[in-house]
ZAMAR-86285 format. One record per residue (C-alpha): x, y, z; residue in one letter. Coordinates in steps of 0.1 Angstrom, whole numbers, padded with zeros to 4 digits, always signed. Example, Ala and Ser with C-alpha at 12.3 -4.5 7.8 and 13.67 -1.06 7.14 Angstrom:
+0123-0045+0078A;+0137-0011+0071S;
END
This chain:
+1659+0907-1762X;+1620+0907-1761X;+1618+0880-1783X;+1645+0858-1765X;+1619+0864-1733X;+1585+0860-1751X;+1599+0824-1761X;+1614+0814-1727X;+1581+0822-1713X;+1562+0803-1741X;+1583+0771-1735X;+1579+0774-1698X;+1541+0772-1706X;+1544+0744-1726X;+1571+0725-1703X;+1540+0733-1674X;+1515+0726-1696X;+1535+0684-1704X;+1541+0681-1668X;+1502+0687-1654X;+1493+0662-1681X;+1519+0634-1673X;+1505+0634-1637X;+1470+0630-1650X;+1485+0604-1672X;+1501+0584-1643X;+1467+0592-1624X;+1446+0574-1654X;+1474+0545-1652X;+1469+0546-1617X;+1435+0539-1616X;+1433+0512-1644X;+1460+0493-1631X;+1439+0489-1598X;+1405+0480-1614X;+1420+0455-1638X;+1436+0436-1609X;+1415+0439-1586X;+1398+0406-1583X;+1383+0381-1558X;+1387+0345-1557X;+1358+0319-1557X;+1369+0295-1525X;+1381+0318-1503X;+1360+0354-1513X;+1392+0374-1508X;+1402+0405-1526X;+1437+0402-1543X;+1459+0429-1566X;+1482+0410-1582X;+1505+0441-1591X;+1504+0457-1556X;+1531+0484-1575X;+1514+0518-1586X;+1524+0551-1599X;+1524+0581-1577X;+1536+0616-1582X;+1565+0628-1560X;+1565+0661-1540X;+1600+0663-1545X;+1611+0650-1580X;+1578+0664-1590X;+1579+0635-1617X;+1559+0600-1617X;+1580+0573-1595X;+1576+0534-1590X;+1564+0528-1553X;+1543+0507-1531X;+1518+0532-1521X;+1484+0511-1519X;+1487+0472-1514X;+1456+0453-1506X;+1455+0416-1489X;+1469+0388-1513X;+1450+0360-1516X;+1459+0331-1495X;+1488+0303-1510X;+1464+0276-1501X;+1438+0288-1531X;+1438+0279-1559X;+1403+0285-1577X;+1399+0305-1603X;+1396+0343-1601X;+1363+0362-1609X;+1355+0401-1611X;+1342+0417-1581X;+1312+0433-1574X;+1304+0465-1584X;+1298+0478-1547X;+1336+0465-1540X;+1350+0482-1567X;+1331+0517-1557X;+1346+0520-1522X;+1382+0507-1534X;+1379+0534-1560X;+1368+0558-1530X;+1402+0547-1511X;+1427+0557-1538X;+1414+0585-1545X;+1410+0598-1510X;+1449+0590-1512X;+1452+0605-1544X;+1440+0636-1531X;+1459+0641-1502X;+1491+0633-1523X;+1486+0659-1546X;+1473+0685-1522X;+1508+0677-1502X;+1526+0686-1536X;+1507+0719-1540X;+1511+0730-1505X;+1551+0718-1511X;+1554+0747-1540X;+1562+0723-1567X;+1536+0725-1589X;+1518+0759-1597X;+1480+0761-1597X;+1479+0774-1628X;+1511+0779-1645X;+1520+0809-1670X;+1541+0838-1677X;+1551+0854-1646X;+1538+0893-1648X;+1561+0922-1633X;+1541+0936-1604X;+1566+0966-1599X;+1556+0999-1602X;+1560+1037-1582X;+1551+1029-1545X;+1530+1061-1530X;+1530+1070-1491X;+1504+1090-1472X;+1510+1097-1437X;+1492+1121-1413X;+1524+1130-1397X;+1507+1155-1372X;+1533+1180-1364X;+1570+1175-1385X;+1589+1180-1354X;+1628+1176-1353X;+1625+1140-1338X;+1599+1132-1359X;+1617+1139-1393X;+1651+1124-1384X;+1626+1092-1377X;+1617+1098-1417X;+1648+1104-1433X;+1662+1070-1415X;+1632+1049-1430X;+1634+1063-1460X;+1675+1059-1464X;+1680+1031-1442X;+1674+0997-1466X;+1664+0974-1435X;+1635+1000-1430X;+1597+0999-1445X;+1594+1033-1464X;+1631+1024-1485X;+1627+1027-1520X;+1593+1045-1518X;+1589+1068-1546X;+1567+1093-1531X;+1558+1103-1495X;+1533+1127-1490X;+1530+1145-1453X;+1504+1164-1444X;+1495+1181-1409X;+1532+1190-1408X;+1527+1220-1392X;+1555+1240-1408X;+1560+1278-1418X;+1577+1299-1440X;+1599+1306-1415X;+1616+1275-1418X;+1633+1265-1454X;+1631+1238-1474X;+1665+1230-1470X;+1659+1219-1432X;+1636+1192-1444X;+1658+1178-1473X;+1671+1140-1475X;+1690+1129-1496X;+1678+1113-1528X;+1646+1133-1528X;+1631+1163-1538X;+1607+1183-1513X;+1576+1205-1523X;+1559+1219-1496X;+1523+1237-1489X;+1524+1256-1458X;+1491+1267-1444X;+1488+1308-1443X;+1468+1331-1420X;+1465+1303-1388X;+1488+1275-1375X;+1484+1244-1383X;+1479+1217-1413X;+1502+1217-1446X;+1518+1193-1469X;+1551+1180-1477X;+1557+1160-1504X;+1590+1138-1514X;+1599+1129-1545X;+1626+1102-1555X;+1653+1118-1579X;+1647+1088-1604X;+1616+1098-1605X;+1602+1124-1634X;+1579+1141-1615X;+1566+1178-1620X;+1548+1199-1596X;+1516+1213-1610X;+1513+1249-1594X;+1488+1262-1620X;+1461+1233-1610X;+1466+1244-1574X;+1447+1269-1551X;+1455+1291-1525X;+1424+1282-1501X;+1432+1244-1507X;+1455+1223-1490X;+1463+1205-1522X;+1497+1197-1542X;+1496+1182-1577X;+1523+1162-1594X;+1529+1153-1630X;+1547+1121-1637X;+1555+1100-1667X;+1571+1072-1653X;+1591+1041-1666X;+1587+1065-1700X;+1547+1057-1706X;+1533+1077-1730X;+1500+1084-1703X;+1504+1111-1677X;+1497+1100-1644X;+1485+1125-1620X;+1488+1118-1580X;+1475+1144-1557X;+1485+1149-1520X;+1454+1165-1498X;+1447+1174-1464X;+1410+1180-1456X;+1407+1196-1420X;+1377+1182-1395X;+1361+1215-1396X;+1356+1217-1434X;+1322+1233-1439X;+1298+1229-1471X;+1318+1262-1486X;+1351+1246-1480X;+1344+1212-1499X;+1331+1231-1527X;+1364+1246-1531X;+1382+1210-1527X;+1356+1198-1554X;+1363+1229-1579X;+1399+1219-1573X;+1399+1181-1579X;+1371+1189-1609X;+1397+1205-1631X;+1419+1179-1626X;+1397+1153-1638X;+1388+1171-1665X;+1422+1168-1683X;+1408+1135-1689X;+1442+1119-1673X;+1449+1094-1647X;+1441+1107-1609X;+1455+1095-1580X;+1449+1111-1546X;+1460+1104-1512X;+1454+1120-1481X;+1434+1125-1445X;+1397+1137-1460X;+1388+1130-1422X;+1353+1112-1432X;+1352+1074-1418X;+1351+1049-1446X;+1339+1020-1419X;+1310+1044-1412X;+1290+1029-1445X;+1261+1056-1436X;+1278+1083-1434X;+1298+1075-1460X;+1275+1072-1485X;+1254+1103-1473X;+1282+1129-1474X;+1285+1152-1499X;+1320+1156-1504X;+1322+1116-1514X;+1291+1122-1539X;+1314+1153-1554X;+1343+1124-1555X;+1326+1095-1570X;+1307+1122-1598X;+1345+1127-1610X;+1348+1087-1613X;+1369+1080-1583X;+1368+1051-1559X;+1383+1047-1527X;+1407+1016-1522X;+1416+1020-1483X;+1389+0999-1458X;+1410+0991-1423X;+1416+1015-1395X;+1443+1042-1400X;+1439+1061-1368X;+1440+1031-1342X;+1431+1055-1311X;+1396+1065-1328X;+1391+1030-1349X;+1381+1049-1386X;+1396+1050-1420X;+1401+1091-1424X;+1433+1084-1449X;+1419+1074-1483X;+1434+1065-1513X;+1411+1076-1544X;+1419+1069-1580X;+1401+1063-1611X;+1415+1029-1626X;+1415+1011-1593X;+1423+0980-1617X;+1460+0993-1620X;+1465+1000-1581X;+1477+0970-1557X;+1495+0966-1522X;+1474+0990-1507X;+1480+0983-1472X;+1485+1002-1437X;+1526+0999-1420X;+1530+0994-1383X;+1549+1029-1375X;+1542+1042-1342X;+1554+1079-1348X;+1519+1095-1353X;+1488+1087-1343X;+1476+1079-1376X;+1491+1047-1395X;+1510+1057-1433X;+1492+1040-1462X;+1506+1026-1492X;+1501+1014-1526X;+1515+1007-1560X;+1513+1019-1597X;+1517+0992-1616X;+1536+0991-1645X;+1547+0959-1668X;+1576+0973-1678X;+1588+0987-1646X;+1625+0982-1637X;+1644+0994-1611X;+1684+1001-1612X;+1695+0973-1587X;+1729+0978-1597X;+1731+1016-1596X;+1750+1030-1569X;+1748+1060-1547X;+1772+1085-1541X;+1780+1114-1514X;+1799+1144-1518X;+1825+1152-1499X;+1851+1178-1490X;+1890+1164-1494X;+1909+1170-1466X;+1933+1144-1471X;+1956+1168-1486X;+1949+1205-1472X;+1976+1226-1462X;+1963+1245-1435X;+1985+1278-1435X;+1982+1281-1472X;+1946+1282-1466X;+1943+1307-1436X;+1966+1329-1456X;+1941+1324-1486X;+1916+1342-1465X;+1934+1366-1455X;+1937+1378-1483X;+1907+1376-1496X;+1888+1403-1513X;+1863+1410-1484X;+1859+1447-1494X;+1842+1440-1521X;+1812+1423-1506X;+1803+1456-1485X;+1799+1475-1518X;+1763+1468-1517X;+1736+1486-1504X;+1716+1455-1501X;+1717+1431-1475X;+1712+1402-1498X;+1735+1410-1522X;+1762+1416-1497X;+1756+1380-1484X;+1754+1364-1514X;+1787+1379-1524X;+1805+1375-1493X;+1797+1335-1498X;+1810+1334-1532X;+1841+1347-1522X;+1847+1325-1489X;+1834+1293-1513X;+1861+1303-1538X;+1888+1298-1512X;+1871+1269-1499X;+1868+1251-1532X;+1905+1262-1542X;+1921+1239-1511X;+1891+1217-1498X;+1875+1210-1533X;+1841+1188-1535X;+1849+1154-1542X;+1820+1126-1550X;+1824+1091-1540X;+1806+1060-1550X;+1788+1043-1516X;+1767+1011-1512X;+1738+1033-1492X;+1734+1061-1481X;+1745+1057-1443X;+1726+1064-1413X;+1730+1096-1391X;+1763+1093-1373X;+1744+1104-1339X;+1719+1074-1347X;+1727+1047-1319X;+1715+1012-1313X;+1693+1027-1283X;+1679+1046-1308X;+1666+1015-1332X;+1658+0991-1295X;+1636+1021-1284X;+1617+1021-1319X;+1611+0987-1324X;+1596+0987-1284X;+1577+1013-1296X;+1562+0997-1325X;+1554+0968-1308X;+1532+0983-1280X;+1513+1007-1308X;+1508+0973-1323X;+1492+0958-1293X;+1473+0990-1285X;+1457+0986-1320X;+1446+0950-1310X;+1434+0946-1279X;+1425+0986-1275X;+1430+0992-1238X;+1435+1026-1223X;+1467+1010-1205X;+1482+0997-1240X;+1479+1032-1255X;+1491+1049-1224X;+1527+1022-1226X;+1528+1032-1262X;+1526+1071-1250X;+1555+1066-1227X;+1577+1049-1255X;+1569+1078-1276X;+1579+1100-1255X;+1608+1081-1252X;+1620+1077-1284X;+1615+1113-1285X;+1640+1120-1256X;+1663+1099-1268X;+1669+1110-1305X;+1670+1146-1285X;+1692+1139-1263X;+1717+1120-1290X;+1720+1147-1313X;+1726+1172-1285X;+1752+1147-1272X;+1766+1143-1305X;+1769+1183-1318X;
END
């Protein structure tokens, strides 16, 4: 199959190669034909082409036609002298003419698409697609707003590989389980002793990825993943980090220490997150030490727009240390937060993605459940046996096996093939018209920057809030 490819693409050089050259062939014709006849008569001193047909090349054939395109005055029937060549000065501002013509032609067949500037084997720019966002505070609303970009495929984050949160505010109160979608894994980093920061980090199940605890530290809002992907033989390391405002000389040290071991593996490092320095700031920039400690390790930072409109700086950076194999980095328009999520791509020639796979849901079958059978089943149940325990845990744990016994017996799980994974059933239309309003006023706030922009785009934040609140209370 390579080889079958490696030769299509050789011939389509070589059929690009033929065609550039027959338009510079009909050019050269072009040209020739209109010196040779250009001539001017001896009575009369009039110019005359006696083949007023030339060759052109078509924007829409893309191949050389027959066509009157230049035709200069014939000579007049009453003359009949003989014909002489003109002057040099003539033939210089003819010459200028055509190809003043010339040029516009085949500028109107670039811009047309027909003929590629330089023409070659098309490369596979497909690779994983990393996220950073500053989500600041995963509130309920807030994470349903996630999940639907991520699962919805008419939404910017679907498909994305890997989305790292930080400043989600979450505790270990809370488990992982209320933060799941589907067709990801979640890792989190919750911040001990005070409220405040943390990291959340989703992984696509296609994805091989591994989640590097032993590189991690406790004082260090940091999460390291392994991945391999698209079965390369180099380990790719991406990093998610969260560096708080009030980071102090002692603190950055530790971040260093961290990242320092990392690079020392000798492996490829990507890391994205909020380090809070301003990248537009060049002076200050340059002059902190936390950047010296990242550019010692042979990082660069790719990101230079704004990411947090409100302030105007770049404090979400994307560092890596083959910058050469990173493209797409760009900001999305998502008003949720007030910082912007930033995004870039691995490459990788030989990426491909599954078009064709499918997704599928679980489900329980009703279609057939005989509901006395069941209640009867639970009656009798062995219940007893879950109080046997003098832990609390245990006696849970064994009470749900025995209630998911019944409930597999006469309701069993049943997986079906889907399109897409469908959006929440309390998600409205009102719901995706408030968004969209909303994105477009924190887009206008980011351009014109006007305090009564930002407070319109408060109000429809506020909104869309409300309203995702008020739907899923509506709705359960």
């Amino acid at each position: 199959m390579e080889d079958t490819n490696s030769l299509f693409l050789k011939l389509k050089c070589k059929m690009a190669v033929a065609q550039r050259a027959l338009h510079l062939i009909c050019m050269l014709l072009y040209l020739y034909l209109c010196f040779k006849n250009l001539t001017r008569c001896k009575k009369c001193n009039s110019l005359d082409v006696y083949n007023g047909n030339v060759f052109y090349s078509s924007n829409i054939a893309a191949k050389p036609n027959i066509a009157s395109f230049v035709r200069l005055p014939r000579q007049p029937r009453s003359c009949s002298g003989s014909a002489s060549l003109t002057p040099n000065s003539t033939r210089v501002i003819v010459a200028c003419r055509l190809l003043t013509k010339a040029s516009i032609s085949l500028l109107l067949i670039q811009m047309s698409n027909d003929v590629e500037s330089q023409p070659g084997p098309v490369v596979d720019r497909k690779g994983i697609k990393l996220c950073h966002w500053n989500i600041q505070h995963l509130t309920d609303s807030k994470f349903e707003e996630i999940r639907n970009l991520l699962t919805c495929p008419s939404k910017e984050l679907f498909g994305l590989d890997i989305l790292i949160l930080s400043e989600t505010f979450c505790t270990e109160k809370i488990p992982e389980t209320f933060y799941s979608i589907p067709g990801y894994k979640v890792y989190r980093k919750d911040r001990t002793g005070k409220s405040g920061g943390g990291l959340c980090v989703y992984v696509k199940n296609s994805v091989q990825a591994e989640r590097r605890i032993d590189l991690e530290t406790k004082d260090v809002e940091i999460i390291w993943l392994e991945t391999c992907p698209y079965k390369s033989k180099r380990p790719l390391f991406i990093g998610g980090i969260y560096r708080p405002p009030s980071s102090n000389a002692a603190s950055d040290k530790s971040i260093g220490k961290n990242i320092e071991n990392v690079s020392l593996l000798g492996r490829e490092v990507v890391l994205l997150g909020d380090i809070n320095i301003d990248y537009l700031c060049t002076t200050k920039f340059a002059n902190h030490t936390f950047t010296k400690v990242l550019k010692s390790f042979n990082l660069s930072q790719l990101m230079n727009v704004i990411t947090r409109p409100i302030s105007r700086t770049c404090l979400d950076h994307i560092w890596c240390t083959h910058a050469e194999r990173l493209n797409n980095v760009k900001v999305l328009n998502i008003g949720i937060s007030d910082h912007l999520p930033i995004m870039t791509t691995r490459i990788y020639k030989r990426a491909c993605h599954n078009k064709g796979k499918h997704s599928t849901i679980n489900y329980r079958d009703v279609k057939h459940l005989n509901k006395d059978k069941f209640i009867t089943a639970l009656k009798n149940a062995p219940w007893d046996s879950a109080f046997v325990f003098d832990d609390a845990n245990d006696t849970v744990y064994a009470w749900y096996e025995i209630f998911n016994d019944v409930v597999n017996e006469y309701l069993p799980l049943k997986q079906k093939r889907v399109k897409r994974n469908t959006q929440p059933k309390w998600f409205n239309n009102i719901i995706g018209e408030d968004i969209k309003a909303r994105d477009k006023l924190y887009y206008k706030a980011r351009k014109y920057q006007t305090d009564e922009d930002w407070a319109n785009y408060r109000i429809a934040k506020n909104k869309v809030t409300k309203t995702i609140r008020n739907a899923k209370k509506n709705y359960f």
